[in-house]
N, C-alpha and C positions, 0 to 999 in steps of 0.2 A: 662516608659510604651511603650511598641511597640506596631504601630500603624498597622492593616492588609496590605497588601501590594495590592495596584490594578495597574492594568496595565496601562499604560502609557494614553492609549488610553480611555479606562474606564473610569481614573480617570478627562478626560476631558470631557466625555459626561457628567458625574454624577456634575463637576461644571459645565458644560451649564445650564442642568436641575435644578440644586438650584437656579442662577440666574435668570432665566425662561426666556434664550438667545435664540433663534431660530439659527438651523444652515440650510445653503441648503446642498442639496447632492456635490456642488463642494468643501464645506470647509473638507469634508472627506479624513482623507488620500487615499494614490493608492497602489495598490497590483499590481505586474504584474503575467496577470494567461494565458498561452498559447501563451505567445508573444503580447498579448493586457493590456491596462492598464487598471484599473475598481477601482470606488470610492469603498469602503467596511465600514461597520458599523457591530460592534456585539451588539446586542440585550439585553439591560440591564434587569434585573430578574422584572417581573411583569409589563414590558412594553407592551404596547396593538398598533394595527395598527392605531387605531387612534389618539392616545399618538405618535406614530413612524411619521404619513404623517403631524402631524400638527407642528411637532417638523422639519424637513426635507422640507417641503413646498411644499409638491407633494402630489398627489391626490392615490387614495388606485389603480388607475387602474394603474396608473405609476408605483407604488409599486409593484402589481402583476408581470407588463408583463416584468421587468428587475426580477423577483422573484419570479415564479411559485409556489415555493414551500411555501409561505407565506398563500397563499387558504388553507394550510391546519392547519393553524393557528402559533401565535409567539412560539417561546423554548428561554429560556433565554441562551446564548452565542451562538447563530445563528448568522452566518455569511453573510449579506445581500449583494447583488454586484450591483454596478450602471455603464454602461458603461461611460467611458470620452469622452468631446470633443474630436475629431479629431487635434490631433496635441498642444495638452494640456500637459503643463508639469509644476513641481511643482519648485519652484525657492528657493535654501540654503534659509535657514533664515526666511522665508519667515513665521512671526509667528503669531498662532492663540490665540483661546482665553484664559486667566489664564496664561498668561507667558510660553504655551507651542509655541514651532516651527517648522513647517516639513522641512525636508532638504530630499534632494536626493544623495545616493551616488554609485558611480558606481565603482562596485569591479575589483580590479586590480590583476593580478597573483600572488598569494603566499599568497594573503591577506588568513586571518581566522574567522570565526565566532565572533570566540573569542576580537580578535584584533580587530576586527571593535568596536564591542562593546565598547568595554575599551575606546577605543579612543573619542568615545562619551559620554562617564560613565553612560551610559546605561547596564544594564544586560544581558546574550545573554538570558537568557525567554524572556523578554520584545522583543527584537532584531528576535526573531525565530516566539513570536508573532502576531509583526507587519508584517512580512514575511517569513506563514509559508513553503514557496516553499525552502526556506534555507536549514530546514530538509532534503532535497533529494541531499544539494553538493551546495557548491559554485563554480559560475565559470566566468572569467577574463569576464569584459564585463556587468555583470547584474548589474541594476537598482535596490537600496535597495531605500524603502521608512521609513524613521523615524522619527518618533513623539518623539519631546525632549524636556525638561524643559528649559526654553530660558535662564539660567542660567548656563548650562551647554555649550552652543552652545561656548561663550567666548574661553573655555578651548579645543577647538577642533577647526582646522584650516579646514573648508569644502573644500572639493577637496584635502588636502593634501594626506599623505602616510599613509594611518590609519592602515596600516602594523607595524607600528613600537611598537618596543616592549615594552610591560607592565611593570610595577612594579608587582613581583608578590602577592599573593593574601593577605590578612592579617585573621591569626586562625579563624575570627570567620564570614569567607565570605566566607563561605563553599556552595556547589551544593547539595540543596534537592533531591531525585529523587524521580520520578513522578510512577505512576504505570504502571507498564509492560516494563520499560527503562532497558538496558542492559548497558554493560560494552562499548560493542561497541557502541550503538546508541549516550552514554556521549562523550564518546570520541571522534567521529566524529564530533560531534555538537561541540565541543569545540577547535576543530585544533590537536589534539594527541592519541599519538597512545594508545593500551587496554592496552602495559604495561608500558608506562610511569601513566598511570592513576592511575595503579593497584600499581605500585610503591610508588603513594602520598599518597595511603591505605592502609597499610600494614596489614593483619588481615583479611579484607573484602573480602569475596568468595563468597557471593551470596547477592544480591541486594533486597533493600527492599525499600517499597513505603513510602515514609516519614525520609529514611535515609539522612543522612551528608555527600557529599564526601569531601575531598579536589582536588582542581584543581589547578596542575600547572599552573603557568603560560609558556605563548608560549617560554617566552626568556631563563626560564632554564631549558627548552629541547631539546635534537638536534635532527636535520630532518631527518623525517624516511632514514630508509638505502636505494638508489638506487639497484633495480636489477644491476646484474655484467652481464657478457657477455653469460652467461650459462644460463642467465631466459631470456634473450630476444626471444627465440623459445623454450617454454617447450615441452617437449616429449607428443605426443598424446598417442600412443597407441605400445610402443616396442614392438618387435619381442618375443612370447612365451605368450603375454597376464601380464606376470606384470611386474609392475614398482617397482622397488627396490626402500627401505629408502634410499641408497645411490643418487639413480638416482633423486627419489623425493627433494630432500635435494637441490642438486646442481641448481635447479630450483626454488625450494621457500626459500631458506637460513635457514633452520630450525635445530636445534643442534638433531642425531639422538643416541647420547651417553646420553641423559636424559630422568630418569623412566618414569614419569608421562606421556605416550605418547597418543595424541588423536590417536587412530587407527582405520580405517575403512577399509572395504572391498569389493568392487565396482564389486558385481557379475551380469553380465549383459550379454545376445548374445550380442558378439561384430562382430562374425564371423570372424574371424580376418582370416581363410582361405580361405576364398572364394576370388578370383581372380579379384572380383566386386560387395564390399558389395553392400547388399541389403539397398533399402531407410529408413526399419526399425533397421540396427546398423548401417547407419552412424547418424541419429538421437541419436541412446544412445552413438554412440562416444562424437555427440556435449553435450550431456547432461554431459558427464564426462569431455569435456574441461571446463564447466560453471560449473564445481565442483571445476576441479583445480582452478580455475581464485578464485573464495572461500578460497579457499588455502592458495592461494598468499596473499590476501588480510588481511589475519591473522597473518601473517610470524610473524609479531612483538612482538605477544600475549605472549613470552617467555617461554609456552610449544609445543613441538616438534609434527608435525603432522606424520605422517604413513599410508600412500594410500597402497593400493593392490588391482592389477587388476586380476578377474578372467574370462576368455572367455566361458561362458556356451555352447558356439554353437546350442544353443539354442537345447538342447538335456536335458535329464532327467537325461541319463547314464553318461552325464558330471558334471552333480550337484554331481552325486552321488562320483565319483574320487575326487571334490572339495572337499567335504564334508570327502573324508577320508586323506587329505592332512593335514599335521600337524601342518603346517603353518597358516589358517583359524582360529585355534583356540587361537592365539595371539592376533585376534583385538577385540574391545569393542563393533562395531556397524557393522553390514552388510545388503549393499543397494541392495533387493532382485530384480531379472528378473518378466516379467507381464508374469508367467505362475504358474496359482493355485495349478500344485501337485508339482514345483521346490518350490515355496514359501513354500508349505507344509514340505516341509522335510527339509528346513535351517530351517524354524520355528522351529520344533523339535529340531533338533542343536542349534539353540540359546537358547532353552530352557532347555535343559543337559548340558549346556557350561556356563549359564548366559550371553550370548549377546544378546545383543538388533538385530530385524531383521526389518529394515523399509523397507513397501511396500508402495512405490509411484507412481506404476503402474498399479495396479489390483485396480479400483474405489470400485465396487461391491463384493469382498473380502470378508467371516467373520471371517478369519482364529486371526484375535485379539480378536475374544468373548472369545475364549475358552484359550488362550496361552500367556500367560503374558507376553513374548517374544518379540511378535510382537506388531508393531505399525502402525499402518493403517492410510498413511499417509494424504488420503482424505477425507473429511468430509464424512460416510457414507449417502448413497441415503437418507434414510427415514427421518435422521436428519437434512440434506441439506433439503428435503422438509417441515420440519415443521417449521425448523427457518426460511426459507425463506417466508411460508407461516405468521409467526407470526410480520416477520417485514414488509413486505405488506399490512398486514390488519393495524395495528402502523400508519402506513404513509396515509393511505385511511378516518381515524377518522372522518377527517371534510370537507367531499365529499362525493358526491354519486359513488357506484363503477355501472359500468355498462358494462354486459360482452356482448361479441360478436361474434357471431359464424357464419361461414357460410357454407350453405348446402352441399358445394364440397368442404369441407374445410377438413385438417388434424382432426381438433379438437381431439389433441393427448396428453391435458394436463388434462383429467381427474382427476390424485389424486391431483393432484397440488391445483384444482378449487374447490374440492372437501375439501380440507384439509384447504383453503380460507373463501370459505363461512362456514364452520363451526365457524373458529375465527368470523368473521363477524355477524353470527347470533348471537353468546354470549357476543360481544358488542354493539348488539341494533339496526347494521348500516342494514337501508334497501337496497337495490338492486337491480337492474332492467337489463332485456334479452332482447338482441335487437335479432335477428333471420332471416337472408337473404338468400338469393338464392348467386348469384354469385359475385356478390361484394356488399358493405355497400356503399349508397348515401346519399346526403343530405335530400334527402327527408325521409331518414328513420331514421335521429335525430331531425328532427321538431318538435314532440311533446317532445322534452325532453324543460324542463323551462329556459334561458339564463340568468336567475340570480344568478344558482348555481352552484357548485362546482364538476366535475366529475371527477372522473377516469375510463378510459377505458381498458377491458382487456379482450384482443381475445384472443379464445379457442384455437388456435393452433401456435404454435410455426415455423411453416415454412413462411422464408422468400417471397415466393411467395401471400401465404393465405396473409403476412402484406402488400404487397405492393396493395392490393384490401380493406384496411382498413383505414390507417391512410390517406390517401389525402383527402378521404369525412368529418372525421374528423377536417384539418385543414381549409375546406373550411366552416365546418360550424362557425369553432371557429369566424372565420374571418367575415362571414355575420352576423352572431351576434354579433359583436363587443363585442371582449373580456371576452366570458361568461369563465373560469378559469378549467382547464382542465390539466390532465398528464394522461401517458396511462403507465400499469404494464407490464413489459415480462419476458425474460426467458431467461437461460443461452445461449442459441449457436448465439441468439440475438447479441452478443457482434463480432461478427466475421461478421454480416449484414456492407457494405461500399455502398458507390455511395448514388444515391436519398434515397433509405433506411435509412439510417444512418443520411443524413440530416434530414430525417423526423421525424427521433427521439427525433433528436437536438430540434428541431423545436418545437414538442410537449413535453419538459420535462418528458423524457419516464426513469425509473426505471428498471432494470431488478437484478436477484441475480443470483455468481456466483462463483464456488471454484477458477477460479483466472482472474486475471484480467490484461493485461500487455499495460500503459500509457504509447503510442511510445512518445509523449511529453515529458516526464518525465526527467530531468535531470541525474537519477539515470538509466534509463535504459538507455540512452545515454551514459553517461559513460562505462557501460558495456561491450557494442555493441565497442566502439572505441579500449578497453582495448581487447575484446576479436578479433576484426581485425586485432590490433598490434602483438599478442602474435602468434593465429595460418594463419594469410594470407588472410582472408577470414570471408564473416558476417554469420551470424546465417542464418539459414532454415525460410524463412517467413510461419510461419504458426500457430495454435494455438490450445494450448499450444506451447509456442517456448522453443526446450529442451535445452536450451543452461540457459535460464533465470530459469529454473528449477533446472537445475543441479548448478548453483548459489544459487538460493536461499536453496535449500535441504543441502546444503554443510556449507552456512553459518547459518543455524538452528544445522544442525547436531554436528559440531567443537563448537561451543558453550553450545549445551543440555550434550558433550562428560566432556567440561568444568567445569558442573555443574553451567551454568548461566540459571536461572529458569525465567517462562514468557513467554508469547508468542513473535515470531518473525515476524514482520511486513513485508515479501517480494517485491521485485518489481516487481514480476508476482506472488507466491502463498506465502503464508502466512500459518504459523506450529503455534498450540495452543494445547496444550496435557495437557493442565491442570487441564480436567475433564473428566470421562468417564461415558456412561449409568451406571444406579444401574447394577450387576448382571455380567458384562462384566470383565476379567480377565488381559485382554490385553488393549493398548493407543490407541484409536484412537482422530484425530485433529479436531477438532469441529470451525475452522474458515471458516467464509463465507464472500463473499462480495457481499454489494448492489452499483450496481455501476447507477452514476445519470448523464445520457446525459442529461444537460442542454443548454437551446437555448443561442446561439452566440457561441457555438463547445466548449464550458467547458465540461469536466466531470469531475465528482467526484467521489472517489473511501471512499468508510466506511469500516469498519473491523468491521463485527457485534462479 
């Protein structure tokens, strides 16, 4: 009889709890999240704050102000964070209760997911689990924390080479996968490439939630192919506007003698004659280097990619030449220019041709209602505001929301507020208008009560109107001693730095947004260094950054070309085309993100 499987971690809060052991928050294990270390606990199914603080030994305000988002009540697999002592660290071996152990181990170059795991005979879920920042890339240097059966610890030498290679896997210790997992996301997570994966599959072309893979193991597969001397500077943008299969080939190693070819068609102003591009094609240039760097990143997939670059010059009369060149009608996918009547007319084209035409350019766009063709690569406006609107109201349940406007203020987010309190009325939640002249003071939150739960959310979205809001806010937080509080904002919020941004930090501020790009992030780190090494030089700081776009579009696109079905989780935008309104003919991407500046400079990024 097989017994359900709980997490390493789980399954020792769940024997604390039947022995009726108390722990404090230092027997927790440590996560490391932005270069700091933090105790963390997930929240077992039907556990309540006062089950949580009597069981942890800290009091609900201690709870709160390391954990803002607890005022809005528990979710069972909520992830709680507790900062660590100052210069606190966990020692091998070092074991807790039920015969489990923490150890620390710190990843050395070449190591794998996969291998560390092994080496501990632990699982990499358990292992990605206990640290899920793994997800985004290991790298030489970082600090894993692992919770392990003290029975195991024997068979694993802490501090050794946990590099070294596995026994491979035995029939019937196969990889479930999870829902919305790709071919890529396993295989990265695991140390190997999409077609040694795809190789251990034989059969399996589209992934499903609840299937079996087999996974190689690391030792009998060899390491991915080095670029040769021809990928070390891939070609930006040749003379004439395209890049041959040939030329493409010579820079990603891809065989361009076999059928099955992803092809795409990169029609963009690039300007390519102007004598001194302008600052909007050298951004679509950079968007098409963080297309190639996609590319590359695929080489090993073992079907052959096909770029083609077309220079619209940002002319109509040049769509229309493209459009009658006979070459165009070779590829599967083409990535359309941000101009509504060029996008019109390849729509049409891809629509007498059967290609797909994605616009990742034109937000406001409806040319997908009507043309089945096209794919509309941003979450349309109105959809964007009602999901945003619906997971706002979600997160506000067990708070008061309380909006705030002022007299010389923008107050420019009318349907937003408007499409807010409607949710809000038809759950019950009351809500209250505060109303000022020039700025918001503490004296004009004093009649609000200090024992209950608010969320604050100014009508206007310009960074000026916020910096005349949240300070009275955090001083009132503060004179009232810890009455529980986060304040809701708004996409272009996310681009707010300096005091601003700290103040966000500060007050557990929420905002929703089509993308979101985490400079912290491992994953975008790598990017950024990969794409320095290849053309010279770092991205355009700005936001959206077109370099992380033409990445992530590239690595949705080569995959959707593949037939791997799912949403793709990017490191700045995120592609979900899984569903479209009733009535709508054409795709559009229904992904949004709520991103959570939380205090001590965490953020959290959701893919609703």
């Amino acid at each position: 009889m097989k017994i359900p499987r709980l997490s390493i971690l789980a399954a020792l809060m769940l024997a604390m709890s039947q022995a009726g052991v108390s722990a404090s928050v230092n027997d927790l294990p440590v996560r490391e999240v932005n270069g700091r270390n933090y105790h963390y606990y997930e929240v077992a199914p039907k556990e309540t704050v006062y089950s949580l603080c009597h069981r942890l030994g800290i009091s609900k305000e201690e709870l709160v102000k390391s954990n803002p988002t607890v005022a809005d009540g528990l979710r069972s697999g909520m992830i709680l964070f507790f900062p660590t002592e100052e210069g606190e660290k966990l020692t091998p071996g070092n074991a807790g209760a039920n015969g489990v152990s923490i150890i620390t181990h710190k990843v050395e170059k070449g190591q794998t997911i996969y291998g560390i795991a092994t080496h501990y005979g632990i699982s990499t879920q358990d292992l990605i689990a206990q640290n899920p920042i793994v997800s985004e890339g290991l790298k030489a240097g970082q600090a894993l924390h692992l919770t392990i059966p003290a029975k195991k610890i024997a068979a694993a030498s802490v501090g050794s080479d946990a590099s070294t290679a596995p026994t491979a896997q035995s029939a019937d210790s196969g990889y479930i996968v999870k829902k919305k997992e790709t071919f890529y996301s396993i295989a990265n997570a695991h140390g190997i490439s999409v077609a040694e994966l795809e190789a251990a599959n034989p059969g399996i072309t589209i992934l499903k939630e609840g299937q079996v893979l087999s996974i190689p193991s690391v030792a009998s597969v060899s390491a991915p192919a080095q670029a040769d001397s021809t990928a070390t500077t891939v070609p930006g943008l040749p003379s004439g506007g395209t890049i041959s299969v040939d030329e493409f080939a010579a820079a990603s190693g891809v065989d361009t003698t076999a059928v099955n070819t992803l092809s795409v068609a990169v029609v963009l102003p690039f300007m390519l004659k102007e004598e001194t591009p302008s600052k909007s094609a050298q951004r679509y240039t950079e968007f098409y280097k963080g297309f190639l760097l996609a590319a590359d990143s695929l080489r090993n997939n073992g079907v052959p990619v096909k770029v083609t670059v077309y220079d619209t010059e940002g002319s109509t009369a040049n769509v229309h030449k493209i459009i009658a060149d006979s070459t165009l009608k070779d590829h599967r996918l083409i990535i359309a220019p941000d101009n509504a009547e060029q996008l019109a007319l390849l729509g049409e084209f891809g629509r007498t041709n059967g290609i797909k035409v994605l616009n990742n350019f034109i937000v406001r766009d409806e040319t997908y209602r009507t043309n089945p063709a096209v794919m509309q690569g941003n979450i349309p406006s109105a959809m964007m505001l009602d999901k945003g609107a619906d997971a706002m109201a979600e997160r506000m349940a067990y708070s008061t929301p309380v909006f705030i406007s002022l007299s010389d203020g923008a107050n420019d987010k009318g349907d937003f507020l408007d499409a807010l309190k409607k949710r809000l009325d038809a759950k019950g939640i009351a809500y209250k208008t505060i109303a000022v002249d020039s700025h918001l003071s503490l004296s004009d939150l004093k009649s609000l009560p200090a024992d209950a739960t608010y969320s604050f959310i100014p009508t206007s979205g310009r960074q000026s109107d916020l910096n005349r809001i949240l300070p009275a806010i955090i001083e009132w937080r503060d004179e009232e001693i810890m009455p529980m509080v986060k304040v809701v904002g708004y996409p272009e919020w996310i681009t707010y730095r300096g005091e601003t941004l700290d103040n966000m930090h500060n007050l557990n501020t929420i905002v929703y947004s089509r993308f979101f790009d985490d400079e912290k992030a491992a994953r975008t780190r790598r990017i950024e260094q990969n794409f320095k090494k290849w053309y010279g030089g770092s991205m355009e700081n700005a936001v959206p950054r077109q370099g992380l776009l033409g990445f992530d579009t590239g690595m949705f696109v080569f995959n959707y070309l593949k037939g791997v079905q799912g949403a793709y989780n990017g490191v700045q935008n995120s592609f979900d085309f899984t569903s479209s309104p009733e009535g709508v003919e054409g795709d559009c991407n229904v992904s949004l993100y709520i991103i959570n500046f939380r205090p001590g400079g965490m953020i959290e990024k959701i893919n609703l």
